[in-house]
C-alpha positions as CSV (number, residue, x, y, z in Angstrom):
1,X,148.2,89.0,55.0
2,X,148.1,85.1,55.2
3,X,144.1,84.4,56.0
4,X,143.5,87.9,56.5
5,X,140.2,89.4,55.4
6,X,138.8,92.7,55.4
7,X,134.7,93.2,55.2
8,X,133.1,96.2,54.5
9,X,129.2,97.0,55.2
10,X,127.2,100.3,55.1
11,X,123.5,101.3,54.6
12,X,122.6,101.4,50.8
13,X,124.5,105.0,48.6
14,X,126.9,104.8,51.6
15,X,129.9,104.6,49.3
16,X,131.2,100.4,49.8
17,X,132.0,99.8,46.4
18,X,134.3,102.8,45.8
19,X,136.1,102.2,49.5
20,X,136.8,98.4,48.8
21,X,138.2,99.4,45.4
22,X,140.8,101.8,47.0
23,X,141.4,99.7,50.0
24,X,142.0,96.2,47.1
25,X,144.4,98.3,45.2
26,X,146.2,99.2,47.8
27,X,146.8,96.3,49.6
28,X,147.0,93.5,46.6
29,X,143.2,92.8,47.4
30,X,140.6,91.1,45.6
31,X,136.6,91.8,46.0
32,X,134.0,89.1,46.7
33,X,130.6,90.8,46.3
34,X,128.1,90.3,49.1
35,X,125.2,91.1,47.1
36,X,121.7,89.4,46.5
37,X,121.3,91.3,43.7
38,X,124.5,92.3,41.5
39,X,124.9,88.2,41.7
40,X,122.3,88.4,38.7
41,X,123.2,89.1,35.1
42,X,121.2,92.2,33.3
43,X,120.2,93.9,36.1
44,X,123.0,96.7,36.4
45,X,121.9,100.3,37.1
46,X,118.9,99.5,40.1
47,X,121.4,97.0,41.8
48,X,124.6,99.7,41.8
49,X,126.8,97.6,40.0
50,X,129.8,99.4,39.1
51,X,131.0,99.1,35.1
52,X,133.2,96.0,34.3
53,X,133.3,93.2,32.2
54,X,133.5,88.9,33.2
55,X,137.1,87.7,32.0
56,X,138.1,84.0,32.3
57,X,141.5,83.1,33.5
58,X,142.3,79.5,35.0
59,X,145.7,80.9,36.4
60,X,143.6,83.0,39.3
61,X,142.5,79.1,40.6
62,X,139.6,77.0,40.0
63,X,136.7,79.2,41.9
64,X,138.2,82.5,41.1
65,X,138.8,81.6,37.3
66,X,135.5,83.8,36.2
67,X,136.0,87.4,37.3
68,X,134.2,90.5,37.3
69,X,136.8,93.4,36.4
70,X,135.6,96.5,38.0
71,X,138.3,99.9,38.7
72,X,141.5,97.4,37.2
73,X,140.3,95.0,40.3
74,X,138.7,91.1,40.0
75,X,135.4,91.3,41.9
76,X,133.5,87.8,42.0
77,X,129.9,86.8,42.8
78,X,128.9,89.6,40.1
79,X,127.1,88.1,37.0
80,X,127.0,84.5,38.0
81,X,123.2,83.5,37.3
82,X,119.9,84.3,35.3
83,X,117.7,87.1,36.6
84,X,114.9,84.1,37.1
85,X,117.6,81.7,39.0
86,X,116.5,81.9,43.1
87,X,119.4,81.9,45.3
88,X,120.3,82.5,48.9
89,X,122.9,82.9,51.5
90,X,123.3,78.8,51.8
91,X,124.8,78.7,48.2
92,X,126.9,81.8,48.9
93,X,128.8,81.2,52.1
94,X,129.8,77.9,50.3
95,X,130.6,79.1,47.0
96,X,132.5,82.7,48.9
97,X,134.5,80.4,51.3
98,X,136.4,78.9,47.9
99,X,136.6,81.9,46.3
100,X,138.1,83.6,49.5
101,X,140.5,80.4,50.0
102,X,141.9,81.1,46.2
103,X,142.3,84.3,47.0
104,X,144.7,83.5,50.1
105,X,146.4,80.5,47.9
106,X,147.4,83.7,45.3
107,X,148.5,85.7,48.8
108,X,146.0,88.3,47.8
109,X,143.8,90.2,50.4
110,X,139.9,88.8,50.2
111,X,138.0,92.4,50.7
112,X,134.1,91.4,51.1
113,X,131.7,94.5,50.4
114,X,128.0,94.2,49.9
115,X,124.7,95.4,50.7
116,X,123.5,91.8,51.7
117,X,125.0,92.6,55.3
118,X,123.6,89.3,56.7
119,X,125.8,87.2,53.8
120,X,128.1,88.7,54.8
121,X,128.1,88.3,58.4
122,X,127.7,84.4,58.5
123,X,130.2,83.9,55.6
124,X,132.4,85.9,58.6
125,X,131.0,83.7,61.3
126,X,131.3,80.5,59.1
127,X,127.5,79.7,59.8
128,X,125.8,76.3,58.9
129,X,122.0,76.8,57.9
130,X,119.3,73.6,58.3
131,X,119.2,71.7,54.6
132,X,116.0,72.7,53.0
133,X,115.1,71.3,49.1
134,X,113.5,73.8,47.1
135,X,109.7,72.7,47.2
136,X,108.4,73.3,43.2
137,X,105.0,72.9,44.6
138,X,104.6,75.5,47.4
139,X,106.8,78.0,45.5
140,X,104.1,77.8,42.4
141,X,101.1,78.7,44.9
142,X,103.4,81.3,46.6
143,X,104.5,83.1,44.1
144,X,102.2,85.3,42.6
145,X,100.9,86.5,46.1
146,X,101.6,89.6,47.4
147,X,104.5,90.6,50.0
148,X,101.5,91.3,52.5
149,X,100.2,88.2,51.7
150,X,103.2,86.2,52.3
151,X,104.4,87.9,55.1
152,X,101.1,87.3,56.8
153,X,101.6,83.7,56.3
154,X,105.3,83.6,58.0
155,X,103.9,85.4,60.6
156,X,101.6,82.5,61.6
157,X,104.5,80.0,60.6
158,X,107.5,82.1,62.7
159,X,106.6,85.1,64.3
160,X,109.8,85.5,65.6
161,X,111.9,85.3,62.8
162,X,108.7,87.1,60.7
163,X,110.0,90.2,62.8
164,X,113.7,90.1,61.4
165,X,113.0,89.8,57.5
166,X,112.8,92.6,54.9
167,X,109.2,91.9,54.9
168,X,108.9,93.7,51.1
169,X,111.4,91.1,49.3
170,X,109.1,88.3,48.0
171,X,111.6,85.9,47.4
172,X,113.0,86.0,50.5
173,X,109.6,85.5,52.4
174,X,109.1,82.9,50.4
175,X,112.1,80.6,51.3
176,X,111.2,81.8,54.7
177,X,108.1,80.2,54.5
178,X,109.5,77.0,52.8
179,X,112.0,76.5,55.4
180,X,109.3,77.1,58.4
181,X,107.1,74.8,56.5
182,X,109.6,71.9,56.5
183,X,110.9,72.1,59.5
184,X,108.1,74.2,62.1
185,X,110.2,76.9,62.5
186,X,113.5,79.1,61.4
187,X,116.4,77.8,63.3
188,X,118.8,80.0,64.0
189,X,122.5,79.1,62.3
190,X,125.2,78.2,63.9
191,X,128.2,80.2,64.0
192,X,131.6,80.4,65.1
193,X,132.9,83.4,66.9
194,X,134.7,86.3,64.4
195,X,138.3,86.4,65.4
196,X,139.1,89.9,65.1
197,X,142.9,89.8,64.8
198,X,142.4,88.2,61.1
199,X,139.3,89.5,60.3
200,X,138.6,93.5,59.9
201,X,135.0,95.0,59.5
202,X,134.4,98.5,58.5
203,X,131.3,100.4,58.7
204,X,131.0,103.1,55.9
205,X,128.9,105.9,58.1
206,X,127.3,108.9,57.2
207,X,125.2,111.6,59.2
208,X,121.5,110.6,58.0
209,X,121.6,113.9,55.9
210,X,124.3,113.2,54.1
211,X,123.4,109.4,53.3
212,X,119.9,110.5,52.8
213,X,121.4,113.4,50.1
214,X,123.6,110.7,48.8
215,X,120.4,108.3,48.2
216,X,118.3,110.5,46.0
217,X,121.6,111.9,43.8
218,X,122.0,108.6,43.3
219,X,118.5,107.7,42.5
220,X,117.9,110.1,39.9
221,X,121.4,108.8,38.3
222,X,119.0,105.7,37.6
223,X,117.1,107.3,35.8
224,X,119.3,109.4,33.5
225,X,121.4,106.1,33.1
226,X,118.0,104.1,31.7
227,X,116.6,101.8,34.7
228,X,113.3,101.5,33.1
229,X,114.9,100.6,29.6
230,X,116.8,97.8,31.8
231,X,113.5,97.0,33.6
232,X,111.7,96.5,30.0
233,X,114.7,94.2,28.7
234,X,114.5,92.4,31.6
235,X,110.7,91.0,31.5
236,X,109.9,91.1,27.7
237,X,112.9,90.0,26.3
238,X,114.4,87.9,29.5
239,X,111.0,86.8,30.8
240,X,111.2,87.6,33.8
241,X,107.7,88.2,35.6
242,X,106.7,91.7,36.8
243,X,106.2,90.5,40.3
244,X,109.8,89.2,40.5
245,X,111.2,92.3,39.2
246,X,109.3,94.3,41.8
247,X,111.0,91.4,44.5
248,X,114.4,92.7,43.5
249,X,114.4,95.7,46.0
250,X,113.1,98.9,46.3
251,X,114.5,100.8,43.3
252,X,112.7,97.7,40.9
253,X,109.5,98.0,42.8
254,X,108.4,101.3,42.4
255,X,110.2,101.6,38.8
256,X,108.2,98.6,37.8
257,X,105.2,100.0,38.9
258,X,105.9,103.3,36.8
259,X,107.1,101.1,33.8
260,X,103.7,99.3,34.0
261,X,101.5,102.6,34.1
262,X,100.4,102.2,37.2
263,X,101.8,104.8,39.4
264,X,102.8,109.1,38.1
265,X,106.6,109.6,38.0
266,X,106.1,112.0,40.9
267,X,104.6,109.6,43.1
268,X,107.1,106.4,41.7
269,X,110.0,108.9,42.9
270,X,108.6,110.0,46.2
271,X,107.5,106.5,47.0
272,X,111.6,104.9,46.0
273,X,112.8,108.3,48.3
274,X,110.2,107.6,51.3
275,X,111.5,103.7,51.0
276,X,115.0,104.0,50.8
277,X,115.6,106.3,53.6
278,X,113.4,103.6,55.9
279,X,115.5,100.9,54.3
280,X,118.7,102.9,54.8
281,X,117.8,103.6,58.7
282,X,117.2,99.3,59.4
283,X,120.5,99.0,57.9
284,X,122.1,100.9,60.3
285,X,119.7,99.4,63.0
286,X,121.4,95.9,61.7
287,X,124.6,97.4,62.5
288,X,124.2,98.0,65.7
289,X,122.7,94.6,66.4
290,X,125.7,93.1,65.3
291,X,127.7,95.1,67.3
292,X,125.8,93.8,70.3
293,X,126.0,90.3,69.3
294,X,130.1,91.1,69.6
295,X,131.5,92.2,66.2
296,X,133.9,94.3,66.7
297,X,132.7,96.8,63.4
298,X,135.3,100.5,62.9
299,X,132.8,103.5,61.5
300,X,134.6,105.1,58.8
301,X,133.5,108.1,56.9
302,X,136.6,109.0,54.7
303,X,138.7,106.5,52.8
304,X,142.2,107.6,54.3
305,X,140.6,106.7,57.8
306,X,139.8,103.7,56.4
307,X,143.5,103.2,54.7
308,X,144.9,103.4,58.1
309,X,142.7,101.4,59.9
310,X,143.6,98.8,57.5
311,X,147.4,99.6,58.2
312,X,147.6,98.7,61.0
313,X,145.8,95.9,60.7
314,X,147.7,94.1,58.4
């Protein structure tokens, strides 16, 4: 199992969370979260963060000492900052490669699961990214613009790279545009080739009507569970604005908009449905880029298939 790593991707309501719990508790794993969201505190039921609580023990090692405990298993990179804290994929391949190291020092499985696909690919490839400083300034006179708005500007900045971003999320357009700014253009990262005898990657797959099934049972599980109770908390007694909660992905956006009276239920459901299934579909269009790039990914649609891929590969 010594520097051995599992990784475990899937379009969003696919099922990840549930398969890396199974797959850490049988093979003495632990979870790092590859997740732009659940890294937040407060924002639980739109982000699909499974029920746990943070416990603090320095005997797991020195990045791994604050842990989220989800299904009797230590997840990490869940909980770590304010809702109003910007942070990006930079800050998480460093801060992942030393949790993932103290995992292998306790001779314990990393399992990395997340929606965030492309963390989780260059924290797999071990990418290095250009050193950009947050610019105060330009984020102030970006920040209450629209996604439309600012994706129109990146456009003129980096066409290129314009066509590759989820061009809905305002806070990632707006590093975008910060980076392009400072430098002219996106560069690429580098990356190192995956070595695919120490590190596994599972796809969780599902025919489109079953995912898409999957996506509005879960959706309406929001709102019995009290999304737009949680979206209230978060901007009047958190402060955060309405435009960043809408930022935080497609379940925030159109619940925010309901929340603030500005959209019917009806339509604030059929709009989340409509986006979701389009978000679900670039996901697996991600997928498959990857696999042409050379990742060597195993679609799995039942956990015991996944159980023995994992076998026989450690």
């Amino acid at each position: 199992m010594l520097q051995k790593s599992i990784t475990i991707i899937g379009p969003t309501a696919s099922g990840k969370s549930d398969m890396a719990i199974s797959i850490a508790k049988k093979f003495n794993g632990e979870i790092i979260s590859a997740d732009s969201r659940q890294i937040h505190r407060y924002l639980d039921i739109g982000t699909g963060k499974e029920p746990g609580r943070i416990t603090n023990n320095s005997s797991r090692g020195k990045y791994t000492q604050l842990a989220y405990i989800s299904g009797n298993i230590s997840h990490y990179m869940i909980d770590i900052i304010q809702p109003n804290t910007v942070y990006n994929v930079a800050k998480f391949v460093k801060k992942a490669t030393n949790i993932r190291n103290d995992i292998w020092n306790r001779n314990k499985l990393p399992i990395v699961a997340g929606g965030t696909m492309f963390w989780a690919q260059v924290l797999l490839e071990g990418a290095t990214f250009p050193s950009v400083k947050p610019n105060p300034a330009l984020r102030n006179k970006l920040q209450n613009k629209t996604p439309q708005q600012l994706f129109k500007r990146l456009q003129k900045l980096d066409p290129v790279f314009a066509k590759k971003i989820d061009k809905n999320n305002p806070v990632r357009l707006i590093r975008a545009i910060e980076i392009a700014t400072e430098l002219g253009s996106i560069p690429k990262p580098i990356t190192n080739k995956i070595d695919s005898d120490n590190h596994l990657i599972i796809a969780v797959s599902h025919p489109r009507t079953v995912l898409f099934n999957k996506i509005e049972k879960r959706m309406d599980k929001w709102f019995d569970n009290g999304i737009f109770e949680e979206i209230k908390n978060a901007h009047y007694k958190l402060n955060v604005p309405w435009s960043r909660l809408e930022g935080f992905g497609l379940e925030y956006k159109w619940c925010t908009k309901y929340v603030r009276g500005q959209i019917s239920f009806e339509k604030m459901r059929e709009n989340t449905i409509r986006d979701l299934k389009k978000y679900a579909r670039r996901q697996e269009t991600w997928i498959k880029r990857w696999e042409r790039q050379g990742a060597n990914i195993y679609h799995i649609t039942k956990e015991e298939n996944a159980i023995k891929i994992c076998t026989n590969f450690l």
